[in-house]
C-alpha positions in Angstrom: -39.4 7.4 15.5 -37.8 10.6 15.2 -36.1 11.2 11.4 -32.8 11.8 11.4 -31.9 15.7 10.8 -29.2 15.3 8.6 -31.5 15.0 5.1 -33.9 14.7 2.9 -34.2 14.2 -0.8 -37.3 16.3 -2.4 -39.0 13.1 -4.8 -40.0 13.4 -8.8 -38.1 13.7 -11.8 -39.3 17.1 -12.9 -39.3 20.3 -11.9 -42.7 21.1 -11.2 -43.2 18.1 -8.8 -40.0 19.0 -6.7 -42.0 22.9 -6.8 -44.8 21.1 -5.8 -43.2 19.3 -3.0 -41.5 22.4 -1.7 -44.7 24.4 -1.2 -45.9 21.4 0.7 -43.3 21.8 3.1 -43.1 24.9 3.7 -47.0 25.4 4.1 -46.3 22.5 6.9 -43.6 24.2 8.6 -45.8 27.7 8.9 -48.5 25.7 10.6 -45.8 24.8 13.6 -43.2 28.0 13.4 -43.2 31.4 11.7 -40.3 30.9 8.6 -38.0 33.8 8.3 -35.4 33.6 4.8 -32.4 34.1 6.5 -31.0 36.2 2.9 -27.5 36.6 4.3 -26.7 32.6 4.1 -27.5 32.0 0.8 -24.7 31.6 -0.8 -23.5 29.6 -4.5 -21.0 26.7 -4.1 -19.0 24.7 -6.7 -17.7 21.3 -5.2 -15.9 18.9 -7.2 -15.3 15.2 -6.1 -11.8 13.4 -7.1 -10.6 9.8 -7.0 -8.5 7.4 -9.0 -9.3 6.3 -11.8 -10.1 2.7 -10.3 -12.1 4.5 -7.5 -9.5 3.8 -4.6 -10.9 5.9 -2.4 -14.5 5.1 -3.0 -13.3 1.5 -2.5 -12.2 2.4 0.8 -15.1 4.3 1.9 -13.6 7.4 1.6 -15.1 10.9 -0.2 -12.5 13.5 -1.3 -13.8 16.7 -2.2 -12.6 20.2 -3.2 -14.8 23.0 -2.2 -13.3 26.9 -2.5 -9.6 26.1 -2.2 -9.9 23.3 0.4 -10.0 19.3 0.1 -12.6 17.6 2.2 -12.0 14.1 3.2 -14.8 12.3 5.0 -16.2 8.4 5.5 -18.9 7.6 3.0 -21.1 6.7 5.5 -21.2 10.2 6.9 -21.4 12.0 3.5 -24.8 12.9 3.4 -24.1 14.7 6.4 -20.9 16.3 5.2 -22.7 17.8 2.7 -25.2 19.8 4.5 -22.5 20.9 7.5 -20.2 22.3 4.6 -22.6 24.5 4.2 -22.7 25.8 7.8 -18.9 25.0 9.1 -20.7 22.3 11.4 -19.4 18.7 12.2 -21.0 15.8 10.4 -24.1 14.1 11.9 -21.9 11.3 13.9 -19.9 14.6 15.6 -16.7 13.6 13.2 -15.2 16.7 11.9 -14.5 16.4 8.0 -10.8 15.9 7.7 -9.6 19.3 5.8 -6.7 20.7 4.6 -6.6 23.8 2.4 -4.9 23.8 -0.7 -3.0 26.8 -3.0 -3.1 26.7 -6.5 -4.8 23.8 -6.7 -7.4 23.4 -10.0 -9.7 20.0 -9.6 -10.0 20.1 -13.4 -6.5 18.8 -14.1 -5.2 15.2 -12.7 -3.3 15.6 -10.0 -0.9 13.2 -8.0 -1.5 13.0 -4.5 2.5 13.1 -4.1 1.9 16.5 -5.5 -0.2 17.6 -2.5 1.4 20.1 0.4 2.3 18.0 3.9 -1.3 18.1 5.4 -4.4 15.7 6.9 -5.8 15.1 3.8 -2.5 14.4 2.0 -2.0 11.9 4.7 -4.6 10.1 5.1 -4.9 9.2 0.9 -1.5 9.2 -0.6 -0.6 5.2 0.5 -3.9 4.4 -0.9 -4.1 6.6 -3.8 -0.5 6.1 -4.9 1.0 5.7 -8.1 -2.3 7.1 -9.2 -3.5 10.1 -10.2 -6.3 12.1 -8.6 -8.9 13.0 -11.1 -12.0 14.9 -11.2 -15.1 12.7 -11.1 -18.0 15.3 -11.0 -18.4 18.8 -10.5 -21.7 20.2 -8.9 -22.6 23.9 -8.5 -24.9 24.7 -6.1 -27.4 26.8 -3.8 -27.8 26.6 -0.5 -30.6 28.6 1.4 -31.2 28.6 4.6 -34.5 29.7 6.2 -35.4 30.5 10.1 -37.6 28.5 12.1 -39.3 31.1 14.9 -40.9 29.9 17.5 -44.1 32.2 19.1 -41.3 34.4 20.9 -40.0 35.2 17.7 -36.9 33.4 18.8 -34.8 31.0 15.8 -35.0 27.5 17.1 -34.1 25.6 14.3 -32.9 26.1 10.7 -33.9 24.7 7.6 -31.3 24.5 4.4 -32.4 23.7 0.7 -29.8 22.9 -1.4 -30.5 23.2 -5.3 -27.8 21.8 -7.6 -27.1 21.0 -11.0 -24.1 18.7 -12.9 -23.1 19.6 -16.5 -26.3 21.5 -16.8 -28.9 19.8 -15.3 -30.7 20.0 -12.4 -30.9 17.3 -9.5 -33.7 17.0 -7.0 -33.5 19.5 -4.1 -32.3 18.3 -0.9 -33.2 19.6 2.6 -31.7 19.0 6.3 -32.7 20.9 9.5 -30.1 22.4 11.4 -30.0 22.7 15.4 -30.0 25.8 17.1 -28.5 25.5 20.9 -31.0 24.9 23.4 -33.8 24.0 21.0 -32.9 20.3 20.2 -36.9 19.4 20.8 -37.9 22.2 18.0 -35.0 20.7 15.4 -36.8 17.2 16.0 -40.2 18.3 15.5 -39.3 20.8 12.6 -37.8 17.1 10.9 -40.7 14.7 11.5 -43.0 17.6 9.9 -40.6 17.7 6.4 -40.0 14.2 7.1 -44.3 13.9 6.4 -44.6 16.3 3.3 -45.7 15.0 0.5 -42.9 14.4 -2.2 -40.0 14.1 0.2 -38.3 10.8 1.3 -35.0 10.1 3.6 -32.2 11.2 1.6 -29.6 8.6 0.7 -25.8 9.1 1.2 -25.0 12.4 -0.3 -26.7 12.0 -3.7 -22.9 11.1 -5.0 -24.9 8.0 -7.2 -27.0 10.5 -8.2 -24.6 12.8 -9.0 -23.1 10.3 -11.3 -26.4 8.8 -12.8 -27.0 12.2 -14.2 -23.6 12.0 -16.0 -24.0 8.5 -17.1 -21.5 6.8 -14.5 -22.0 4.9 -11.4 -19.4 4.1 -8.5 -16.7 1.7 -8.9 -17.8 1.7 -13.1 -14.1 0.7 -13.9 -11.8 -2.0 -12.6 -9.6 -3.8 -14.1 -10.5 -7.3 -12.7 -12.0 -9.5 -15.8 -15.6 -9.8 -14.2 -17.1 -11.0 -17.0 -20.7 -12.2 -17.2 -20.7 -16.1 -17.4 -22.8 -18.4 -15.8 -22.0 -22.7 -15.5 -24.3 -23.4 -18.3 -23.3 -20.7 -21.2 -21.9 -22.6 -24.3 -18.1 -22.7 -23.9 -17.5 -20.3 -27.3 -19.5 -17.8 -26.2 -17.8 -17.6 -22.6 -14.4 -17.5 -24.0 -15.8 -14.5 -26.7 -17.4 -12.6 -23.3 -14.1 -12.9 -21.2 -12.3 -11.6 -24.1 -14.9 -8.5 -25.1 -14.3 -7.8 -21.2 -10.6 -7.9 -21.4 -11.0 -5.4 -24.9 -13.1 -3.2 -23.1 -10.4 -3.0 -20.0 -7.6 -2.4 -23.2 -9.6 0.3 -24.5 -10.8 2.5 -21.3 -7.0 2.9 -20.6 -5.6 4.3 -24.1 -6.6 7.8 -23.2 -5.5 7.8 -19.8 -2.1 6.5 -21.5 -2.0 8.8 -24.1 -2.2 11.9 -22.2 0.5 10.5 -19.4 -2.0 11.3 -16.6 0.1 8.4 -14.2 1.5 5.1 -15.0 -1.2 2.8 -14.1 -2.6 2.9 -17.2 -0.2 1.7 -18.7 -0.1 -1.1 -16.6 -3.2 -2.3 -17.1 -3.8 -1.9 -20.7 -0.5 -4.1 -20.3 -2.3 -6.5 -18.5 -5.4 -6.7 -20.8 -2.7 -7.3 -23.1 -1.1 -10.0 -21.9 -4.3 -12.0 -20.7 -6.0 -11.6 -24.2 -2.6 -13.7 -25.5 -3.2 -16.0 -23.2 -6.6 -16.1 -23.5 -6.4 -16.7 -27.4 -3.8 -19.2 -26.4 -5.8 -21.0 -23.8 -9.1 -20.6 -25.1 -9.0 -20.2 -29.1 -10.0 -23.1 -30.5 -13.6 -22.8 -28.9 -14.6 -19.8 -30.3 -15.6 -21.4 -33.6 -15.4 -20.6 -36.9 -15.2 -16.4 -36.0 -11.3 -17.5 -35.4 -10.3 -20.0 -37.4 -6.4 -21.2 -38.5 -4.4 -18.1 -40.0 -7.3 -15.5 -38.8 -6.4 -16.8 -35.1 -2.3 -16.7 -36.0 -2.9 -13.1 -37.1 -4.2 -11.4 -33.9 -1.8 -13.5 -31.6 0.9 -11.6 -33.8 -0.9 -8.4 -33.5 -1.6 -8.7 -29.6 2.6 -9.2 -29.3 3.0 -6.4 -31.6 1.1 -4.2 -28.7 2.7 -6.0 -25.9 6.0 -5.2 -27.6 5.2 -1.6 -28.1 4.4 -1.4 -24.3 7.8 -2.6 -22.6 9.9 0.0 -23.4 7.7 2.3 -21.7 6.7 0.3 -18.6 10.4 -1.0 -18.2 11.7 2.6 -17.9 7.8 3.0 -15.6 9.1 0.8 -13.1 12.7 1.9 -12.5 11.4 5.2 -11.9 8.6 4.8 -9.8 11.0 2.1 -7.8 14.0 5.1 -7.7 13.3 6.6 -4.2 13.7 3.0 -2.6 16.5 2.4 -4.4 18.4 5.7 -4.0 17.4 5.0 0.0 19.0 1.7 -0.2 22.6 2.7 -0.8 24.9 2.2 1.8 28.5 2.6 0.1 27.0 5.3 -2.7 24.7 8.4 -1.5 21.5 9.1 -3.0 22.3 12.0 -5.0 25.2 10.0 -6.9 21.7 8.6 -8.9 20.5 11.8 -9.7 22.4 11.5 -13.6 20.8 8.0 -13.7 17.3 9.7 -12.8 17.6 12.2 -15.1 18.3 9.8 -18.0 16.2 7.3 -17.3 13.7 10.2 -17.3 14.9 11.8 -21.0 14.3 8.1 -22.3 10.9 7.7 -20.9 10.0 10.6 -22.7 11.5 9.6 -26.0 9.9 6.0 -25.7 6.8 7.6 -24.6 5.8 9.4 -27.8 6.7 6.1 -29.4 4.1 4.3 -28.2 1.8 7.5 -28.5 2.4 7.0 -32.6 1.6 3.4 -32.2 -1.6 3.6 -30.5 -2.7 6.5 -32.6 -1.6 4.3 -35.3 -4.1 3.0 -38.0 -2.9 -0.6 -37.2 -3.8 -0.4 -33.3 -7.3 1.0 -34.6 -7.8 -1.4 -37.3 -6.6 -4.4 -34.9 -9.0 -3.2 -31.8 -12.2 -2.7 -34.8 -11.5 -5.8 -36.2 -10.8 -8.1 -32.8 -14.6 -6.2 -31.5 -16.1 -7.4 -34.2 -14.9 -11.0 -34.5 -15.4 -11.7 -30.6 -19.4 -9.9 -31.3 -19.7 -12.8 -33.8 -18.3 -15.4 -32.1 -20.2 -14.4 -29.1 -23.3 -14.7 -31.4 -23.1 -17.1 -33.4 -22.3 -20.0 -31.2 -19.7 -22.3 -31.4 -18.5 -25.0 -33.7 -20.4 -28.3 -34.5 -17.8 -30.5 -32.5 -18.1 -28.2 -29.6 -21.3 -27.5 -29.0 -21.9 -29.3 -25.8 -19.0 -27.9 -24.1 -20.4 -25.3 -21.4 -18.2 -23.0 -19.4 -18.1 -24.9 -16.6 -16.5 -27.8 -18.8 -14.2 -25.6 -20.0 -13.2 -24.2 -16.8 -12.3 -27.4 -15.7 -10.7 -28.9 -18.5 -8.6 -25.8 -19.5 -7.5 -24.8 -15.2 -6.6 -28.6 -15.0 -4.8 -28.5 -18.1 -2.9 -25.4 -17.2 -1.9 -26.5 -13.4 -0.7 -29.4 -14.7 1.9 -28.0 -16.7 2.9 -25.7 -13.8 3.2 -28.9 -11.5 5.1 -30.6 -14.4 7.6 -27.7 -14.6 8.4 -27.2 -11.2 9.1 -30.3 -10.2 11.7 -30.6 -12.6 13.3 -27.3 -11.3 16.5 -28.4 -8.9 19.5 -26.1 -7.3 20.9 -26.7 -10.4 18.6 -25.7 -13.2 19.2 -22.6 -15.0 17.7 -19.2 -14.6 15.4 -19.9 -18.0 13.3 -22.8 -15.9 11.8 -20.5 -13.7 11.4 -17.9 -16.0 9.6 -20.0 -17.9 7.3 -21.4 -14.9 6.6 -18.1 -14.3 4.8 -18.0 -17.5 3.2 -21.2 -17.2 1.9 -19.4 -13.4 0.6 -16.4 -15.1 -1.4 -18.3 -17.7 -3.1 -20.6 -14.8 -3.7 -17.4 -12.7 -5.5 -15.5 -15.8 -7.5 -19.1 -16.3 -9.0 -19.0 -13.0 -9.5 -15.3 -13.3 -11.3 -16.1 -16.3 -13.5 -18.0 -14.9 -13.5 -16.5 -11.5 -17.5 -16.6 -11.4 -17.9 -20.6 -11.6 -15.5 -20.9 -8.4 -16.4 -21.3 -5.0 -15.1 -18.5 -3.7 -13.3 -19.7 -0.6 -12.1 -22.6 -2.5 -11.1 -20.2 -4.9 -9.4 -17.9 -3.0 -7.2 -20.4 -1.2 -5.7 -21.8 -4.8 -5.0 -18.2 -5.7 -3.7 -17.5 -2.5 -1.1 -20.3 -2.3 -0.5 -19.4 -6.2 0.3 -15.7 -5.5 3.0 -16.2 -3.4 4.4 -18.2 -5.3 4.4 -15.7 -8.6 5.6 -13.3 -6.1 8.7 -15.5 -5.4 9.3 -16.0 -9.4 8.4 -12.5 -10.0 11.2 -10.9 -7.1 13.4 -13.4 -9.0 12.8 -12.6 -12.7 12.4 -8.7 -11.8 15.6 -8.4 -10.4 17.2 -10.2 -13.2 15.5 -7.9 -15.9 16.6 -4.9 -13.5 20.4 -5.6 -13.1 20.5 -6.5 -17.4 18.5 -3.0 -17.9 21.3 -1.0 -15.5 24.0 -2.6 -16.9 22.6 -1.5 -20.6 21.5 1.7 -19.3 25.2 2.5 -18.0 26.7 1.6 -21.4 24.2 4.0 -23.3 24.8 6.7 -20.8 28.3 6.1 -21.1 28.1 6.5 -24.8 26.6 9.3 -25.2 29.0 11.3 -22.8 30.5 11.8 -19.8 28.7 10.4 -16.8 30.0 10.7 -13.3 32.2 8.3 -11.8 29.9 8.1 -8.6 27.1 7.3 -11.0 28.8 4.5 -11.9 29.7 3.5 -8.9 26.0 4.0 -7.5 24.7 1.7 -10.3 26.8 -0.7 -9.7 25.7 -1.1 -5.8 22.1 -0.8 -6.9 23.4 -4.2 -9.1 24.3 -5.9 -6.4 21.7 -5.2 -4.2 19.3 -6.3 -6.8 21.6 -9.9 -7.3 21.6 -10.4 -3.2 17.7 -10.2 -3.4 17.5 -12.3 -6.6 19.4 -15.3 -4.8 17.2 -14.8 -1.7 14.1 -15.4 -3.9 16.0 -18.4 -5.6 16.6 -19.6 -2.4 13.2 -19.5 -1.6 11.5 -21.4 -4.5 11.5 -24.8 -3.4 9.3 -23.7 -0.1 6.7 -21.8 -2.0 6.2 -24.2 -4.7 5.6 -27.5 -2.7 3.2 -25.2 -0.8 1.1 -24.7 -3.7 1.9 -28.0 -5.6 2.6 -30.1 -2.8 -0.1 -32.9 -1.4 -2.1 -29.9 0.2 -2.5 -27.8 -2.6 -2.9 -30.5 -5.5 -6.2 -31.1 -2.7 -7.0 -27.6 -2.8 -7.3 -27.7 -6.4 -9.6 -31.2 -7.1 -12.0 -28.7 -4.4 -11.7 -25.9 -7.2 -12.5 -27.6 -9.7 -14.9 -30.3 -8.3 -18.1 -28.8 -9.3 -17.4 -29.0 -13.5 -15.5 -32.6 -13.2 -19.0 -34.1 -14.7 -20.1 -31.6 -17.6 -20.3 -33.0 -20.6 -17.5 -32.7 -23.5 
């Protein structure tokens, strides 16, 4: 079988064997053809490749790179390709052209929004799936690319033969090679392949080295999400799962505090919030198995401390979400025009910026450092240590059961006693009973079978979208309505401000009774005969471990 001519990756971790490797293939290649350094083509390159900070792109198959003042955009699948046509202004192996789009002014070193981009392909193609997030520079990679000739005995060049050498932050990677086609020599590409292809040293290359890349800088694709994944397995003693969900849940709180700090886009805000507000519930629903590590006032003390972070979050967040909502609701006005907003933008955008470097000073705060220390060090021992005398037979999967059951229970409880009549606080308060049994499962995602699973948290979604579209539009019109007094009092504001606001208001009420409206519907869908079924499936396989 013919190798493909799109790469190969030179084997060895040293330099000496990749030297070693490259005189055996070019002593092969001088057996067939006569090699000719074509001097003119080699040429230095510095190529940096961006994503979100949660690897959206990667996720979707996608590579974003920036080489001399233009971003590349190409599937993963036809990377490794990519990488040696850059070189030579050719297609990718499949025949796809690289999606480009060139770029002014544009410095891969500094976070970037993909809003910030000029109209173009690339811009395109990325900014639903990129957006709110920033794109950031993952890895930066300077190298050579030298290209020799292939001569047949004419002393014609039928094929071509490119080495790339590259380094990241200083050291060097494996050299990679590809053969190049010259027109109406396809045979002489071919054979010039299957002879590297047979050198000693030198293997198919694999994608474009991007892992590589990464495992020379200590990262690997996809190395942050903010799902819980923790480790746990069925049979791991029910204190040291709860202590291994909530070290993942620290860690997810703590790999978002720089990204926060410097302001590089909003999502990290959000899900250091989010961390946040599943370690509460986490300490609430899980607590009292993780032994004697938290025990009684101990326990009391980081609950408090977790709310004293969740409270030093809103403010910011609140403010987050009106702006990053503002285009859709400037484009929703019908009576008021878009730029009657524009003094509601502008404010809302002064007191982000004065809430912003509060919550800087709280999470550069000795308390915020002392309470993350402190709660690392606790779950460590509790994860350790083991778990109290009276729980000691309690596995996870015991405690999945018991502690999901428990918590869609309540939910089932507190919906049924909602009616057309009940007042806003019900729901808002089922809403909270929903999140906790959505973090539960989530905790213990693992232990689930995963259709089973993902039918309880489909049905269960919906309806925390439903509650959600009804409690965020109620938090929305009471923010608006505050906002307008404080702009009001500290000067004049426009009338047609006012005005604006107060469409916005009842745009925000129309869709609040709509989701009201729509309660009773999505609620016996997921507590109704069907999904109380859906559930006993969930959490069938732990009904029998031991207590």
């Amino acid at each position: 079988m013919t190798p493909a001519l799109g790469g190969f990756a030179v084997a060895g971790d040293a330099a000496p064997a990749w030297d070693r490797a490259m005189t055996d293939v070019m002593s092969a290649l001088r057996s067939a053809f006569t090699t000719v350094p074509e001097r003119t083509a080699s040429r230095a390159q510095r190529r940096t490749w961006l994503d979100t900070f949660d690897w959206r792109l990667y996720r979707a198959g996608l590579r974003l790179e920036y080489v001399a003042g233009e971003l590349r955009l190409a599937g993963a699948a036809s990377a490794s390709a990519a990488s040696a046509a850059s070189a030579t202004g050719a297609t990718t192996a499949d025949g796809a052209a690289l999606t480009r789009q060139h770029v002014t002014g544009w410095r891969p070193a500094r976070p970037r929004l993909a809003e910030s981009l000029p109209p173009g392909p690339v811009r395109d193609r990325i900014i639903r799936l990129a957006s709110p997030r920033a794109l950031l520079p993952v890895a930066t990679v300077s190298s050579t690319v030298t290209v020799t000739r292939l001569l047949n005995d004419d002393g014609k060049t039928v094929a071509r033969l490119l080495t790339t050498r590259a380094s990241v932050a200083g050291a060097d990677l494996p050299p990679r090679l590809s053969v190049a086609e010259v027109r109406g020599y396809p045979g002489q590409a071919r054979k010039a392949a299957r002879i590297v292809a047979l050198a000693t040293g030198v293997s198919p290359a694999v994608g474009d080295g991007f892992a590589e890349i990464l495992g020379a800088l200590g990262r690997h694709p996809g190395d942050y999400s903010n799902k819980v994944d923790a480790e746990i397995t069925a049979h791991m003693p029910a204190g040291r799962a709860a202590a291994v969900v909530l070290l993942r849940l620290l860690d997810t709180l703590e790999a978002n505090v720089d990204g926060v700090l410097a302001d590089i886009d909003t999502e990290f805000l959000h899900d250091l919030r989010v961390s946040v507000r599943r370690t509460r519930s986490a300490l609430k629903l899980l607590g009292d198995v993780l032994g004697d590590s938290v025990p009684g006032e101990p326990g009391r003390r980081y609950h408090d401390e977790f709310k004293w972070l969740g409270d030093l979050t809103t403010p910011t967040r609140d403010l987050d979400v009106h702006l990053l909502g503002f285009g859709a609701m400037a484009a929703g006005l019908a009576a008021a025009r878009p730029a009657d907003l524009e003094p509601f933008r502008a404010f809302l955008a002064r007191r982000r910026a004065r809430e912003r470097r509060a919550l800087a000073r709280g999470l550069r705060s000795a308390r915020f450092r002392v309470l993350t220390e402190d709660w690392r060090k606790t779950l460590l021992e509790a994860r350790d240590a083991g778990v109290r005398r009276r729980a000691e037979r309690r596995t996870a999967a015991g405690l999945a059961a018991d502690r999901t059951g428990r918590a869609f229970r309540r939910v089932v409880r507190q919906g049924a006693a909602i009616t057309g009549s009940s007042p806003d606080e019900s729901l808002h308060d089922l809403r909270k009973r929903c999140k906790e049994l959505r973090y539960v499962l989530e905790f213990f995602a693992p232990l689930h079978q995963p259709a089973a699973y993902g039918k309880v948290v489909g049905d269960l979604k919906r309806l925390q979208d439903c509650l959600g579209e009804f409690q965020d539009t109620h938090v929305q019109i009471e923010e608006i309505r505050a906002l307008a007094g404080a702009m009001l009092a500290e000067g004049a504001v426009p009338a047609a401000t006012l005005l604006a606001m107060g469409e916005t208001m009842a745009g925000l009420a129309s869709r609040q009774r709509a989701a009201r409206a729509e309660f009773e519907q999505r609620f016996a869908a997921f507590a109704g005969p069907g999904g109380r079924r859906r559930m006993s499936v969930l959490l069938a396989p732990a009904a029998g471990d031991p207590e």
